[in-house]
LUMDREN-498677 format. One record per residue (C-alpha): residue in one letter; z, y, x. Coordinates in steps of 0.02 Angstrom, whole numbers, plus 50000, padded with zeros to 5 digits. Last residue first. Layout:
! LUMDREN-498677
+------+-------+-------+-------+
: resn :     z :     y :     x :
+------+-------+-------+-------+
:    A :     Z :     Y :     X :
...
+------+-------+-------+-------+
END
This chain:
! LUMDREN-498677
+------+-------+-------+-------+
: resn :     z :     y :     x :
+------+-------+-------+-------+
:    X : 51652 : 47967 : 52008 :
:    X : 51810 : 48008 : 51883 :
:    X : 51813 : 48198 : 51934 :
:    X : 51638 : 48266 : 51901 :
:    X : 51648 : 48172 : 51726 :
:    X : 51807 : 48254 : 51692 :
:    X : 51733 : 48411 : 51683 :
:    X : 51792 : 48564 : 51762 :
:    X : 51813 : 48716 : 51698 :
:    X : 51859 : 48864 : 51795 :
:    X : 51884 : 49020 : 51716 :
:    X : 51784 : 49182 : 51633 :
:    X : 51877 : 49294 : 51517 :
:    X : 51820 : 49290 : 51334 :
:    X : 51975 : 49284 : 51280 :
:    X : 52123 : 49340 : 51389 :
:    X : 52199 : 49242 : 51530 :
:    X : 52363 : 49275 : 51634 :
:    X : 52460 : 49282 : 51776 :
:    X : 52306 : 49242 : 51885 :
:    X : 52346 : 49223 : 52091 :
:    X : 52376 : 49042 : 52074 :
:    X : 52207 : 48986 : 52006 :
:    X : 52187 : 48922 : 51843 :
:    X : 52102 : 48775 : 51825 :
:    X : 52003 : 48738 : 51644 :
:    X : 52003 : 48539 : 51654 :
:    X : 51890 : 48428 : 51559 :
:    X : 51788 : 48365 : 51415 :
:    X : 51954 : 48346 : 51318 :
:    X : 52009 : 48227 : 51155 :
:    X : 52050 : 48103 : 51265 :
:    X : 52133 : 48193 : 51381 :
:    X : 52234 : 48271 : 51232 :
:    X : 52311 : 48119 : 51176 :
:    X : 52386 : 48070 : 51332 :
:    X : 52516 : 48187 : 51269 :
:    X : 52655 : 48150 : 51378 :
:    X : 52615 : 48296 : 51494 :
:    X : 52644 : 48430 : 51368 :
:    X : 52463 : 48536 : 51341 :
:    X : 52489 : 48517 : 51137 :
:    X : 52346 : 48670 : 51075 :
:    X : 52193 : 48599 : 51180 :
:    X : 52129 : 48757 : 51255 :
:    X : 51952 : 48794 : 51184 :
:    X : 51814 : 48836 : 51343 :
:    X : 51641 : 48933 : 51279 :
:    X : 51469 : 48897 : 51247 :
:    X : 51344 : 49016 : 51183 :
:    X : 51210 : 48911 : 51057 :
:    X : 51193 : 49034 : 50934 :
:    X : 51296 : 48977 : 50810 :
:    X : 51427 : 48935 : 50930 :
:    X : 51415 : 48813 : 51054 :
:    X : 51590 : 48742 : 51080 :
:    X : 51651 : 48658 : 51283 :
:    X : 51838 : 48559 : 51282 :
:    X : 51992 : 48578 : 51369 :
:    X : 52138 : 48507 : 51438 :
:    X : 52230 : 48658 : 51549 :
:    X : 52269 : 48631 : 51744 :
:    X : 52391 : 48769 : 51830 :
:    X : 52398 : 48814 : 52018 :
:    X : 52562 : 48921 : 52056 :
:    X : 52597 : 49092 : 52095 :
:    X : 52587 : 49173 : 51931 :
:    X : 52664 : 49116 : 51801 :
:    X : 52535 : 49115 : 51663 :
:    X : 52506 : 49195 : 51485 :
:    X : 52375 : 49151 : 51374 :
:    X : 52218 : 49185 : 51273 :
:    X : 52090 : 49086 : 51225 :
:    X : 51906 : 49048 : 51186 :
:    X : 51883 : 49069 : 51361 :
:    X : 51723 : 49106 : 51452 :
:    X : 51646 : 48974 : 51564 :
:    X : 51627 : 48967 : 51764 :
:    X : 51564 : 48765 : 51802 :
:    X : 51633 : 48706 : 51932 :
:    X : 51568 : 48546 : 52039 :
:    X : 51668 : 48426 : 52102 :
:    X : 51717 : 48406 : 52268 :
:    X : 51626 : 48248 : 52352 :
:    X : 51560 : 48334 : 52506 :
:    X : 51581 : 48167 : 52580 :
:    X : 51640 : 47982 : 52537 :
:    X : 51693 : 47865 : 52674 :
:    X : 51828 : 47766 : 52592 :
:    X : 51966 : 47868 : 52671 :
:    X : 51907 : 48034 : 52620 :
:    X : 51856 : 47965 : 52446 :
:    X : 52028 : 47910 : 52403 :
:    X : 52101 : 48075 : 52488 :
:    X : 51998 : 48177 : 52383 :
:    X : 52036 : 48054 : 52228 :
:    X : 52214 : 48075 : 52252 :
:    X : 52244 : 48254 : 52229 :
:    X : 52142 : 48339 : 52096 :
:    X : 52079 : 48169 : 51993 :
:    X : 52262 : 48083 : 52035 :
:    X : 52355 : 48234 : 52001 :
:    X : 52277 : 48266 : 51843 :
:    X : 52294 : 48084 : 51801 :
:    X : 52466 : 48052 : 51837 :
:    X : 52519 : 48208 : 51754 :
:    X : 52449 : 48172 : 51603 :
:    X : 52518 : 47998 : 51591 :
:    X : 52685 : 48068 : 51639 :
:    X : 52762 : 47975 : 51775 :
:    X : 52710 : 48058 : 51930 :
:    X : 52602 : 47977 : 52070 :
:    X : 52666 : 47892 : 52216 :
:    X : 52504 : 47878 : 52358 :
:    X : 52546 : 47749 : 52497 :
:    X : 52420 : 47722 : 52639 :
:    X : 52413 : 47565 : 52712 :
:    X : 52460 : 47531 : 52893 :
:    X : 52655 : 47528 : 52919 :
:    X : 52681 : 47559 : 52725 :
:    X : 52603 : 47758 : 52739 :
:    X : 52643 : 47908 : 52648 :
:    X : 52604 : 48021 : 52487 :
:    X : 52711 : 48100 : 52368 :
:    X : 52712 : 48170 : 52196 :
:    X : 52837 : 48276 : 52096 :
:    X : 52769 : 48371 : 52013 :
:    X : 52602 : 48380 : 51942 :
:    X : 52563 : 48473 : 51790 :
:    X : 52568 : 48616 : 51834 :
:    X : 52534 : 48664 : 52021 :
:    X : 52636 : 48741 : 52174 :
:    X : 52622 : 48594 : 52309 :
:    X : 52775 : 48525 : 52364 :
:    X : 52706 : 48353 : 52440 :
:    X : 52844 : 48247 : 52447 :
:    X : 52804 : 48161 : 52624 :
:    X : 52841 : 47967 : 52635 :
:    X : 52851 : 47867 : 52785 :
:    X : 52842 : 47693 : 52836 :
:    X : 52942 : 47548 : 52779 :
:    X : 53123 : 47620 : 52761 :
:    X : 53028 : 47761 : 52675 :
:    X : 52931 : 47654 : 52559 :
:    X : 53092 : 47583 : 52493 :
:    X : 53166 : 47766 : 52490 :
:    X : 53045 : 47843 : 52370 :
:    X : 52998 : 47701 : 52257 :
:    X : 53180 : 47672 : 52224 :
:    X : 53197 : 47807 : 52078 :
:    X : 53361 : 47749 : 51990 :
:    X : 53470 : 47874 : 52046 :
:    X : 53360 : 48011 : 52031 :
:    X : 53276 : 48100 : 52182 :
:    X : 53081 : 48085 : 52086 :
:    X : 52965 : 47968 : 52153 :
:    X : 53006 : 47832 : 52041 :
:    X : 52836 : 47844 : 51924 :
:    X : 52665 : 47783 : 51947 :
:    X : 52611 : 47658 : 52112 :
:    X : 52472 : 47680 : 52201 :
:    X : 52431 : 47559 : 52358 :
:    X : 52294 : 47600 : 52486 :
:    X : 52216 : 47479 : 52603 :
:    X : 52266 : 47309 : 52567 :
:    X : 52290 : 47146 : 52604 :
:    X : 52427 : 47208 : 52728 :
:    X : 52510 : 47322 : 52615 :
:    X : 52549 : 47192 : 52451 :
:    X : 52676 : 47074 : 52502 :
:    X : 52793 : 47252 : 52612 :
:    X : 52760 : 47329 : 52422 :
:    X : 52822 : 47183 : 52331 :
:    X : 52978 : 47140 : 52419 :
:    X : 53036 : 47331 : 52432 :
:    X : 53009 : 47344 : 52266 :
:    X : 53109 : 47186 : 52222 :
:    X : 53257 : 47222 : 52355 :
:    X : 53277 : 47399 : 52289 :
:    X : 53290 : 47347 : 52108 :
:    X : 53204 : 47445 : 51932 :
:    X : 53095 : 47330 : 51912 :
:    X : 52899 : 47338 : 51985 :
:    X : 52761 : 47310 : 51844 :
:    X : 52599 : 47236 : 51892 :
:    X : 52515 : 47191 : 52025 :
:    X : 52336 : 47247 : 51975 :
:    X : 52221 : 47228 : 52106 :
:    X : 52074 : 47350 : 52135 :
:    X : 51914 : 47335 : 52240 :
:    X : 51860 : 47538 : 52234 :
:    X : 51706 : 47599 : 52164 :
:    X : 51774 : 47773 : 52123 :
:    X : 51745 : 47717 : 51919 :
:    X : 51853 : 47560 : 51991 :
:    X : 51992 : 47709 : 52061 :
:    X : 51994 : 47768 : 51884 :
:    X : 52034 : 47625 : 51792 :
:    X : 52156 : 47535 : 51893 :
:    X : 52237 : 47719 : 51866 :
:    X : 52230 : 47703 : 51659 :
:    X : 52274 : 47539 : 51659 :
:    X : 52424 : 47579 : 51772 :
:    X : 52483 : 47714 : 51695 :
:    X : 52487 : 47656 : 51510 :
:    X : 52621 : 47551 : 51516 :
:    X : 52698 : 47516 : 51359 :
:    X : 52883 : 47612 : 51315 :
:    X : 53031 : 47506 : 51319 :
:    X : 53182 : 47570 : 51218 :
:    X : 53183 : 47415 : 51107 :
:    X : 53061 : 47306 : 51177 :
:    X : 52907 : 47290 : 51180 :
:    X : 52785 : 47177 : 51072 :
:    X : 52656 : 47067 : 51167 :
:    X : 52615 : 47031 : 51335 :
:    X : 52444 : 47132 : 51388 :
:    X : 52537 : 47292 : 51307 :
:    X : 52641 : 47289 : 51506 :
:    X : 52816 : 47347 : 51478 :
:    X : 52911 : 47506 : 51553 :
:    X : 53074 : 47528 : 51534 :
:    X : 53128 : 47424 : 51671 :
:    X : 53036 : 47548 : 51773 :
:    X : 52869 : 47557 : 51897 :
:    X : 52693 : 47555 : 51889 :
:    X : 52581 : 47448 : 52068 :
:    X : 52425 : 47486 : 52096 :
:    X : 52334 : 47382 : 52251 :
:    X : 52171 : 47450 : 52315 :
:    X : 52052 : 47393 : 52427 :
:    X : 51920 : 47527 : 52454 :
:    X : 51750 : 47437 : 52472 :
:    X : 51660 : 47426 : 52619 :
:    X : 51555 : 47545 : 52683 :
:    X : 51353 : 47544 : 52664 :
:    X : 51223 : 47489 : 52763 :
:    X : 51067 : 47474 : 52673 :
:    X : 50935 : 47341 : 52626 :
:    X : 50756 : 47337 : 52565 :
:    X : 50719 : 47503 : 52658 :
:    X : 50522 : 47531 : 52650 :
:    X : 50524 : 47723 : 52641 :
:    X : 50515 : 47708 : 52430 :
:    X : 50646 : 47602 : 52427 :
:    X : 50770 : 47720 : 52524 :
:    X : 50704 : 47863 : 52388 :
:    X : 50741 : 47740 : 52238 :
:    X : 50920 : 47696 : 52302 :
:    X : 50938 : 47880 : 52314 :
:    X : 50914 : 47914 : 52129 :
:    X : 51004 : 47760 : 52062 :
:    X : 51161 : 47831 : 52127 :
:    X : 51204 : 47788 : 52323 :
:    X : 51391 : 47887 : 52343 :
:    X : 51318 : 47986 : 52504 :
:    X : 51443 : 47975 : 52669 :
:    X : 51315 : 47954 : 52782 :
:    X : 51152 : 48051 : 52740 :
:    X : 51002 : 48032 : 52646 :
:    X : 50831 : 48090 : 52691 :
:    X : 50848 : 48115 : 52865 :
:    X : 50697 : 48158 : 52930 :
:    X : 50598 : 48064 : 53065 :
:    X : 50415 : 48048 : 52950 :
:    X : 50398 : 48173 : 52813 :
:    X : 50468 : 48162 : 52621 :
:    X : 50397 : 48212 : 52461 :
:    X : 50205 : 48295 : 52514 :
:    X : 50200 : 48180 : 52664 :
:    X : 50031 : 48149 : 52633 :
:    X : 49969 : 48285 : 52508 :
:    X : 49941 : 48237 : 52326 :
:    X : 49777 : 48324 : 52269 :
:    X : 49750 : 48362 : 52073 :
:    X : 49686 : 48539 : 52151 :
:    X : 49671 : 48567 : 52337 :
:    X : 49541 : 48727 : 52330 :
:    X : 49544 : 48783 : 52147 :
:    X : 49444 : 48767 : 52002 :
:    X : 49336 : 48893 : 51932 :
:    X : 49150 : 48822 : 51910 :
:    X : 49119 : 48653 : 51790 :
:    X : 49080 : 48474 : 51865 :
:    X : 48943 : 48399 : 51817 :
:    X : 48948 : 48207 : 51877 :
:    X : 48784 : 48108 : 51936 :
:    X : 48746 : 47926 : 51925 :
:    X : 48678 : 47946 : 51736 :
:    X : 48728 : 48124 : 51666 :
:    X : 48940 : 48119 : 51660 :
:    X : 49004 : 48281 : 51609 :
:    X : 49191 : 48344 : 51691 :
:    X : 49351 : 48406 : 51630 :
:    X : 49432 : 48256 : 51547 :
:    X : 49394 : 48153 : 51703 :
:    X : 49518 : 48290 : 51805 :
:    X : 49413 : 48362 : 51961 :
:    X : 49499 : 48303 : 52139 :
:    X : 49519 : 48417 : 52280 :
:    X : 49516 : 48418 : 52482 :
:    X : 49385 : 48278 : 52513 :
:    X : 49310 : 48237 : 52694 :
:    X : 49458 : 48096 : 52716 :
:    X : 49438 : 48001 : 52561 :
:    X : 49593 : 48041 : 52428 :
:    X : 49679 : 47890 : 52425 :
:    X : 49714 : 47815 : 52272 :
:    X : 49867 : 47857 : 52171 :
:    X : 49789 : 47919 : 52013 :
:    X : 49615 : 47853 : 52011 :
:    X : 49447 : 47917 : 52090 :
:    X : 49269 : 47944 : 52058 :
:    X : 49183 : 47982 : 52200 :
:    X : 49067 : 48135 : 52220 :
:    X : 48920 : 48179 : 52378 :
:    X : 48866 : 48325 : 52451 :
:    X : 48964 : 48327 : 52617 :
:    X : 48996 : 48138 : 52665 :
:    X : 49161 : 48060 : 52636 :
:    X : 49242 : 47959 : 52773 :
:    X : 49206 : 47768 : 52778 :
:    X : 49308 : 47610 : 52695 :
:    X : 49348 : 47677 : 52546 :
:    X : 49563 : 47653 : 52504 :
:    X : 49591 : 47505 : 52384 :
:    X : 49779 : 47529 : 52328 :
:    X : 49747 : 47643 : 52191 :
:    X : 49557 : 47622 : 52158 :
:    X : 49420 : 47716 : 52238 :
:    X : 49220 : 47713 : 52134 :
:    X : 49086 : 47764 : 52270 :
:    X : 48925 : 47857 : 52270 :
:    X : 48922 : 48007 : 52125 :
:    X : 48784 : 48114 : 52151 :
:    X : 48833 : 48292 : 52142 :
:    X : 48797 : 48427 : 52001 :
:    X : 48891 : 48574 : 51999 :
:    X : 48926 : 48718 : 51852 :
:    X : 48922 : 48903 : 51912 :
:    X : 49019 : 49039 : 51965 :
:    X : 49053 : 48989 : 52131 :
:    X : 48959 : 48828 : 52165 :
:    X : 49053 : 48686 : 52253 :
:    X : 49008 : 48569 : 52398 :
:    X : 49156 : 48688 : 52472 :
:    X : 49282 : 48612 : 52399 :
:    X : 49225 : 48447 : 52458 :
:    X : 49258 : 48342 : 52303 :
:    X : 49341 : 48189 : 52199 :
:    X : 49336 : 48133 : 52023 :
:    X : 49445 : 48091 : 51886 :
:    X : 49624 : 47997 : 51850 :
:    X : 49744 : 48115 : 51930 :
:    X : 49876 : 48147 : 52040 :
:    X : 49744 : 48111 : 52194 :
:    X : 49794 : 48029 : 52353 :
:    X : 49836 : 48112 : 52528 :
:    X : 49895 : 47980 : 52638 :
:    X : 50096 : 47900 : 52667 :
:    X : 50165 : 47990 : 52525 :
:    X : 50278 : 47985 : 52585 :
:    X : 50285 : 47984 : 52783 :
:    X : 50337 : 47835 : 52876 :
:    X : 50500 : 47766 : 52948 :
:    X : 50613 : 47916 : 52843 :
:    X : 50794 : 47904 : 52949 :
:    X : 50930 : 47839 : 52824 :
:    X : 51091 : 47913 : 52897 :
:    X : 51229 : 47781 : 52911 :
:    X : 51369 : 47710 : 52815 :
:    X : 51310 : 47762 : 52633 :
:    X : 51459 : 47720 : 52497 :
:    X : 51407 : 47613 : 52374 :
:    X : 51390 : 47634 : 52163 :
:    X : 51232 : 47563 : 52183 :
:    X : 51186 : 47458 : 52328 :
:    X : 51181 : 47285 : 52252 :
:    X : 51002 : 47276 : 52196 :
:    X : 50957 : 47401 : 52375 :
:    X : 51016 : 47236 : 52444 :
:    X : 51198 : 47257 : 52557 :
:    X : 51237 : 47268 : 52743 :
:    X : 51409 : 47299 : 52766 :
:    X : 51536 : 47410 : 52850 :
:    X : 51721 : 47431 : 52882 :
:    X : 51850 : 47548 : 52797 :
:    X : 51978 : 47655 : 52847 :
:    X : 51902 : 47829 : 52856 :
:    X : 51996 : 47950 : 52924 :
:    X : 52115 : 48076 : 52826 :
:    X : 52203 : 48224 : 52902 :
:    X : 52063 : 48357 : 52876 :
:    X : 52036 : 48316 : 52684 :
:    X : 52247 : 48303 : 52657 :
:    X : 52268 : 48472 : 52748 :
:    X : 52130 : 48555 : 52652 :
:    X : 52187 : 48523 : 52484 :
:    X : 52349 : 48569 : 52522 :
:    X : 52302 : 48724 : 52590 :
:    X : 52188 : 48751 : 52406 :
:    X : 52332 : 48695 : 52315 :
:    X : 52479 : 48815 : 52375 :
:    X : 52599 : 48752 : 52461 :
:    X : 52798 : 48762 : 52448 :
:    X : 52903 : 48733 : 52596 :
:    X : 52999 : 48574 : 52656 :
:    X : 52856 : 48508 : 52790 :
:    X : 52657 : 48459 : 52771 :
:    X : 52665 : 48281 : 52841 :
:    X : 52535 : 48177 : 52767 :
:    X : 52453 : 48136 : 52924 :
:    X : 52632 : 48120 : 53026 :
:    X : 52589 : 47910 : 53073 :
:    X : 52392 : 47962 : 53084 :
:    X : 52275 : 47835 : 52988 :
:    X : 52172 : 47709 : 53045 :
:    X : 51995 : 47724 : 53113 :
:    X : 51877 : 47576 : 53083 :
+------+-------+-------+-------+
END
């Protein structure tokens, strides 16, 4: 298990754009995670450890995709119907015990091996039975209705590599090369901390007056569980140096990450930042993006430390664009960027160029079924209402100062970003 560099968040005073920032965090992180053996029943959701190596071809013989019967090809007429004695009857799972001879017919199941002397397989629907003989009509092709061994996957490739998030899809293929178990990494361990007097937890009743319920923290817990990480909720840190700095230094060696929301800006009352300093280190990371700022990441001696903003919004922009990479990094996920989908805008708008900008936004058909991108018209980062009522995120790159309708942008749903 690799741990983490003491400088790897370090990217200095000046101002980044996303895409270097991006890349700095993704290069800098190691995985800090062990490894475990789990049951393909327990496997989904996992992170893959090692390359699955294919044992055996699949399928492992030629077998027909069909019920009906099998042929020599060239036992065939040309232009004209055939009639061949039909000798054997082959089952899925009960191959025949002796190579076909030329001039004979066997009727055959889907899944059954295809005898060795037979290259194609008639559908039943297509052929005339007349006592122990089939008729089989003129003009089908060499190979048809035949499954060829190793058709799906061959023998010594690598079907599924390290650093795969298992989905039901790849758990099948493993089964279906005789895996019963994988090795996958362990779970990220997680601690998530929100901070502020203000703040009060909607778990324990009314708040206060000037209290605002925390929505941060259920909303984060959230997240990293849809990333399959082991999360602990520990609550609500005050407004007090010595109770921050208790909490964190209780919580960093049970864990390997800890995420806390809010008091990471340079006001008076924002501890987070120098707490975690006197502890570790701590790195604002000045990267040019709306909504975002400010955010930092660091270490508490061995745990990594990621300090999101405040806002709801922001804390969840900045945790799909910005933490989750690093998230996955260090819990062994790969080539985990999500996918983006190029849409045309049902807006227009103006934009300061220079810095990386992330719209809510939802997907229309028209009438004819075109799809297109609608801003959502309050974009403020309190308005936690407009991630719900989103599919996504249109980004806008730094180098645009502007969008008119029907342009083409970025969209990316949140579904690519919450897994």
């Amino acid at each position: 298990m690799a741990g983490l560099q003491d400088d790897c968040f370090r990217i200095g005073d000046e101002l980044l754009p996303f895409d270097e920032g991006l890349k700095i965090l993704k290069d800098r992180a190691r995985v800090v995670v062990g490894m475990e053996a789990v049951s393909l029943r327990e496997a989904l959701g996992r992170v893959l450890a090692e390359d699955i190596t294919a044992p055996r071809d699949v399928p492992p013989h030629d077998n027909s995709a069909v019920d009906g019967y099998a042929v020599n090809f060239n036992d065939l007429a040309k232009d004209t119907e055939t009639r061949l004695p039909v000798t054997a009857r082959i089952a899925a799972g009960h191959p025949m015990d002796r190579a076909a001879e030329r001039g004979e017919a066997v009727q055959i199941f889907t899944g059954a091996p295809v005898p060795e002397g037979m290259d194609t397989v008639f559908m039943q629907e297509d052929v005339a039975l007349d006592g122990d003989h089939v008729i089989l009509p003129s003009g089908i092709k060499p190979g048809a209705n035949r499954r060829k061994q190793g058709e799906d996957v061959i023998q010594g490739d690598v079907i599924i590599r390290q650093g795969q998030l298992l989905r039901a899809q790849e758990i099948g293929l493993a089964a279906s090369v005789g895996f019963g178990q994988l090795k996958v990494y362990a779970r990220l361990r997680c601690a998530v901390f929100s901070t502020g007097d203000e703040v009060a937890d909607p778990a324990f009743g009314e708040a206060g007056e000037g209290a605002i319920y925390d929505a941060n923290r259920y909303t984060v817990s959230a997240l990293l569980t849809g990333l399959g990480c082991e999360v602990t909720d520990l609550g609500i840190l005050p407004d007090s140096v010595a109770e921050i700095r208790s909490a964190l230094q209780d919580a960093a060696p049970g864990h390997d990450l800890i995420i806390t929301s809010g008091g990471v800006s340079l006001g008076e009352e924002d501890h987070i930042t120098h707490v975690v300093q006197s502890l570790g280190s701590i790195d604002f990371w000045r990267l040019a993006i709306k909504p975002g700022r400010p955010m930092a990441l660091g270490k508490i001696v061995d745990t990594a430390f990621v300090g999101l903003p405040g806002n709801p919004v922001a804390a969840m922009v900045t945790f799909m664009r910005i933490a989750r990479p690093l998230i996955l990094a260090l819990s062994g996920r790969r080539d985990a960027d999500p996918h983006v989908f190029r849409i045309p805008a049902a807006f227009s708008m103006k934009k300061k160029a220079g810095r990386r900008e992330w719209l809510r936004a939802n997907l229309q058909a028209d009438a004819q079924g075109t799809m297109s991108v609608h801003k959502y018209p309050s974009q403020g980062s309190g308005i936690l209402t407009s991630m719900v009522a989103s599919h996504g995120l249109v980004e806008l790159p730094e180098e645009l100062d502007g969008v008119a309708k029907g342009d083409l942008v970025d969209f990316l749903p949140f579904v690519e970003m919450t897994s």
